[in-house]
C-alpha angles and dihedrals in degrees: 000000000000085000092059080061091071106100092221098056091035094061092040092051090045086053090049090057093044086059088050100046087049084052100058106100122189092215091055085043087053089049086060102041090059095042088055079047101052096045086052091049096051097052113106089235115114078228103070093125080058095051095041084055091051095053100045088053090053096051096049090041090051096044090043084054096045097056089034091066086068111034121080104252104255108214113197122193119208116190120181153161129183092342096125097132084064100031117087087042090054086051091038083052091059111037099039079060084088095209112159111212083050122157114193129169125162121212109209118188105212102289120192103189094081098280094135087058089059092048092047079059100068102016093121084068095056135087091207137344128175128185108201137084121308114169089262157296090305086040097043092053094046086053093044090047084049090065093045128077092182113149095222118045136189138146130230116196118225094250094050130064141198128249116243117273092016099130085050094050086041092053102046099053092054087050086044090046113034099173088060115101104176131011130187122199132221103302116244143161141211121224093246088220106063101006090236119143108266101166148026119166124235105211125088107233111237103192121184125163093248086056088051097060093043135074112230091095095066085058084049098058086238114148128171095236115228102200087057105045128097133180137186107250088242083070094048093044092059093046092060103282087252149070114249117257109158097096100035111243139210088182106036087126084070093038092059074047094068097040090051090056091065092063108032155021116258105228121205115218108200102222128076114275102162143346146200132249104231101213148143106267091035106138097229095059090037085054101025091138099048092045084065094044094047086054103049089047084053081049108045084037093056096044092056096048078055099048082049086057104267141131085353088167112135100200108193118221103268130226123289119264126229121213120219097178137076117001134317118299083234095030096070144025129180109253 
């Protein structure tokens, strides 16, 4: 295991995955699937349904194990509450992503609207899920990050989803791009009615650190999007291992934002990862205000640190990523 640590072979052993994984094809698999069918059927057990079964396991878990040797584990926080009009959609986004070295646990704060049946429902597919109080959405992800070990982290609220492909696309540009710590992709939004697509934005974020602490962005209508950003753990490690919850935050997403931009270069990958439900009781448009108001307290508070002498780094926006894996980020939305 130690020489899996070495950069070079990592990255070779990771590629190697990524080839496999654009190799596997459904109609070979099907191929497969009826000739294990076939060879139950024809033996002469009364149990043949039971064999076929069998067989079919042991060919998916041995494909799922062979591709998971070389992709980064991915490890996905849900928290929710009350959320179970979305969230079956939001679980359904992740796991029909099919990626094999997948973490998911679902952190569940104590929902009363039948939300702990949906999750009952897929809980063979998670790695942990709770439903009870837990101090919070901010609260409930630090405590769910803190079951995972996943190289690569990101969160997905109940009432948002993921576009499809979007943890191979994620995978293979940090593989492509080991210096990158965090990406975002193009920012987009569901109409939280229907869960059609209802925007996709047409600038190309440009985030350096000096943007970041600025406030031109706000005027621009440019946001970090939080559905649609991933980051490596060591990232998250150096910028305090948490989300901030003392004092309580509308807006902490923003705030590990800032931290993150001491340490490393936002990257913008120009294809759709994940997107937002506009709707009525989302909280940024319950707490729009104090969502302002919380940005502009992160700002004033980090300029001064750097005015104090810390974190002085003026990291520039970096170049933009291509993604070589999964559709076009126009081509292709999740339904």
């Amino acid at each position: 295991m130690q020489e899996v640590q070495k950069p070079e072979l990592r990255n070779q052993l990771i590629s190697a995955g990524l080839e496999q994984a654009k190799k596997f094809s459904w109609s070979k698999m099907a191929e497969i699937v009826r000739e294990a069918l076939l060879n139950a059927t024809n033996k002469s057990s009364s149990d043949s349904a039971i064999i076929a079964t069998k067989e079919i396991k042991k060919l998916a878990s041995s494909f799922n194990i062979r591709i998971s040797k070389y992709l980064p584990k991915i490890s996905i926080v849900t928290p929710s509450f009350n959320q179970g009009e979305y969230l079956e959609e939001c679980i359904d986004s992740v796991l029909s992503q099919g990626y094999p070295n997948l973490e998911y646990v679902i952190m569940d704060g104590g929902s009363t609207d039948g939300s702990v049946e949906i999750i009952k429902k897929y809980e063979k597919h998670l790695n942990y899920w709770q439903s009870q109080p837990d101090g919070g959405q901010y609260a409930g992800i630090n405590q769910g990050f803190a079951k995972t070990n996943g190289e690569i982290m990101a969160w997905i609220n109940s009432d948002d989803k993921y576009h499809p492909d979007a943890f191979l696309k994620v995978a293979a540009a940090f593989n492509k791009y080991p210096q990158m710590e965090w990406l975002m992709g193009r920012p987009n939004a569901w109409d939280g009615l229907n869960g059609n697509a209802q925007f996709i934005a047409e600038y190309e974020p440009q985030w350096s650190r000096e943007f970041l602490l600025g406030k031109t962005w706000k005027s621009c209508g440019q946001w970090i999007q939080q559905e649609s950003t991933f980051w490596k753990r060591c990232l998250w490690n150096k910028a305090g291992g948490q989300l901030q919850l003392d004092p309580p935050m509308v807006t902490a997403d923003f705030e590990l934002w800032v931290r993150f931009s001491r340490h490393a270069q936002l990257y913008f990958i120009d294809t759709l990862l994940g997107g937002a439900r506009w709707h009525e009781k989302q909280r940024s448009r319950v707490f729009w205000e104090r969502c302002m108001e919380e940005i502009d307290e992160v700002l004033a508070k980090e300029q001064a640190l750097i005015a104090s002498g810390l974190h002085q780094t003026s990291l520039p926006a970096p170049h933009r990523v291509v993604s070589e894996c999964g559709r076009n980020c126009r081509g292709q939305t999740a339904s």
